[in-house]
One Martini backbone bead per residue (centre of mass of N, CA, C, O) as a GRO file, in nm:
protein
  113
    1UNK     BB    1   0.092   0.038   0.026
    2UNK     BB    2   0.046   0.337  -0.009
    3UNK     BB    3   0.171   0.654   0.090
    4UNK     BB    4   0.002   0.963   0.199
    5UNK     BB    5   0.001   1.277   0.136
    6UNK     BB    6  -0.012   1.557   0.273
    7UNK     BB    7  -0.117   1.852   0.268
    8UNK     BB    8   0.047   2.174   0.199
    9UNK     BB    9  -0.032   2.484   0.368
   10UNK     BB   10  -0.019   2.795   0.277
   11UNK     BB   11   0.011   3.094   0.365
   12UNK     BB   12   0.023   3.425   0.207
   13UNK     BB   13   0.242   3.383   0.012
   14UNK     BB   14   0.443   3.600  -0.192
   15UNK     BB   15   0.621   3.612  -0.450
   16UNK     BB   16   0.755   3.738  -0.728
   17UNK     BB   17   0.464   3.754  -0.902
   18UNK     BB   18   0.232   3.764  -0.687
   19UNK     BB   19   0.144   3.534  -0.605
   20UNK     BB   20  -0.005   3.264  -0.435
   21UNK     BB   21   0.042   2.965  -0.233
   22UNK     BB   22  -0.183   2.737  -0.191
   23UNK     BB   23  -0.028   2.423  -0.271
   24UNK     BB   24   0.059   2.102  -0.228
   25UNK     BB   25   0.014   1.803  -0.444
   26UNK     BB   26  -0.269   1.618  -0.529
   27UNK     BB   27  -0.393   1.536  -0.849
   28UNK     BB   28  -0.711   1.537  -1.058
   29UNK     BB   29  -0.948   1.396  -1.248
   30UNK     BB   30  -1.283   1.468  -1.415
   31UNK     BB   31  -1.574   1.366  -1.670
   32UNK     BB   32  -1.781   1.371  -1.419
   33UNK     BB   33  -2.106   1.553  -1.467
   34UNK     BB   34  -2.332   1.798  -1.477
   35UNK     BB   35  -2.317   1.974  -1.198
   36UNK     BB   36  -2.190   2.257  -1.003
   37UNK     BB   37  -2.156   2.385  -0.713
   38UNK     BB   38  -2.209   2.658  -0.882
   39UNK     BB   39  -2.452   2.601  -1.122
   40UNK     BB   40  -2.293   2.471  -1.366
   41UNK     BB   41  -2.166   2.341  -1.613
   42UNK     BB   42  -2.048   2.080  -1.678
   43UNK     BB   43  -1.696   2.095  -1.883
   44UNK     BB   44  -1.399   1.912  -2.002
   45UNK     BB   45  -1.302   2.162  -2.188
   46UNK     BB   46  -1.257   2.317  -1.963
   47UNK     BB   47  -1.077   2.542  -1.749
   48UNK     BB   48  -1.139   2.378  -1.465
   49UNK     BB   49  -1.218   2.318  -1.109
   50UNK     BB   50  -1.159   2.177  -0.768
   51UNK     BB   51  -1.206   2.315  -0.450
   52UNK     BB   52  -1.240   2.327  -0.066
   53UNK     BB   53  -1.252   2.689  -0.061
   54UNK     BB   54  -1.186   2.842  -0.289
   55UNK     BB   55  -1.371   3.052  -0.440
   56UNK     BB   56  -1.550   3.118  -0.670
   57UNK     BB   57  -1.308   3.216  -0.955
   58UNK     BB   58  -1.040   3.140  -0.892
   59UNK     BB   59  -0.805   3.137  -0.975
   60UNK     BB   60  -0.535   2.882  -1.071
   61UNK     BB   61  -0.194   2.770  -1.122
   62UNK     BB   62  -0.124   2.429  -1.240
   63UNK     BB   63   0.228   2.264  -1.153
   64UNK     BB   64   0.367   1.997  -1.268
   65UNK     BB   65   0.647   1.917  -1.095
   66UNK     BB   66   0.781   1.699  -1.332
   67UNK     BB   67   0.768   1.873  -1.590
   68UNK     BB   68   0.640   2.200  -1.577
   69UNK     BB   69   0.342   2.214  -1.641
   70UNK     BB   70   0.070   2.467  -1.699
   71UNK     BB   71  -0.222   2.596  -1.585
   72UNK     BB   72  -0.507   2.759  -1.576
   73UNK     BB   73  -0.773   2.808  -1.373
   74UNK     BB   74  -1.113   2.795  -1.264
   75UNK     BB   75  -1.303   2.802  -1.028
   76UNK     BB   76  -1.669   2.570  -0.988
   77UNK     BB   77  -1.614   2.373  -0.756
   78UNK     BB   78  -1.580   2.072  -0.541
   79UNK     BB   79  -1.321   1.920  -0.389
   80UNK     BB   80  -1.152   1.677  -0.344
   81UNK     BB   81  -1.256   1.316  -0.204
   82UNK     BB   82  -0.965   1.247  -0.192
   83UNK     BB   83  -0.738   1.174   0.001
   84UNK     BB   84  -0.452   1.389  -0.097
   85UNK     BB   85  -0.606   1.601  -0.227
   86UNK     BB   86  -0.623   1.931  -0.407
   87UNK     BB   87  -0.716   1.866  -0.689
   88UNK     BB   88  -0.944   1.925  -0.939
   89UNK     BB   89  -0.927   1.853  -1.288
   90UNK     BB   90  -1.018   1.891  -1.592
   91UNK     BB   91  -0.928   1.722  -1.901
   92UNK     BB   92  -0.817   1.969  -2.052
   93UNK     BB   93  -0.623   2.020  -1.829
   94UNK     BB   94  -0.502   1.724  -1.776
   95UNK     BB   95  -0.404   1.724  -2.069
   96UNK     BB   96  -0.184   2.004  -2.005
   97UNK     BB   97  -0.018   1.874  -1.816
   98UNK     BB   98   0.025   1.559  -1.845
   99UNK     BB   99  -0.193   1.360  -1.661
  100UNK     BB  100  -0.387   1.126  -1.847
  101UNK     BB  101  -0.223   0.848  -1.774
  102UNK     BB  102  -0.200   0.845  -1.486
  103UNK     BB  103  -0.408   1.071  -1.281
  104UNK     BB  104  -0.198   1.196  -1.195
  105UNK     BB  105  -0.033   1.454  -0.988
  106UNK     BB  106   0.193   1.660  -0.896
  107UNK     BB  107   0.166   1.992  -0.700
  108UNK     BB  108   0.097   2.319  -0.778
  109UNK     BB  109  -0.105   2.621  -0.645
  110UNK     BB  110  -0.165   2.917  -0.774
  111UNK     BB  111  -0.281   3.266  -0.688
  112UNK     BB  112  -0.400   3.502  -0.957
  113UNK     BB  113  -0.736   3.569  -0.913
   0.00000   0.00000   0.00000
């Protein structure tokens, strides 16, 4: 069995950029769902994710740390829902992140907007 990995939440430091970074930890994709948390219709075409506290509408930067690839992401949903996970994000996320073989990516969270 693998050991799960607790999520590190940082308090609102800002880097070079001006971002906060809001955690590390792992990320996963979802594809399935009709409507998400905030009323919108679930899209998985969208570059959007889930996210269990950050207001909807927050940009999000979410950087593959294994690769380096990075995509911009606004919350619209809740979630994820499976211990040790920071973020889900839609398909189109997950596949420009490079983590569609996977199911799963180790990640940064910077919050941009």
């Amino acid at each position: 069995m693998t050991a799960v990995r607790k999520q590190k939440t940082f308090a609102a430091r800002r880097d070079a950029g001006g971002t906060k970074t809001a955690a590390h930890g792992v990320a996963s994709f979802y594809t399935e769902g009709t409507k998400t948390a905030s009323g919108e219709k679930f899209n998985t075409l969208d570059m959007t994710a889930a996210h269990p506290t950050l207001p909807f509408g927050t940009k999000l930067r979410v950087t593959n740390v294994a690769s380096g690839q990075s995509v911009t992401v606004r919350v619209n949903d809740r979630g994820p829902y499976v211990r040790g996970r920071v973020v889900d994000v839609s398909y189109s996320a997950a596949d420009a992140l490079g983590m569609v073989g996977k199911g799963v990516a180790k990640v940064k969270l910077d919050v941009v907007d």
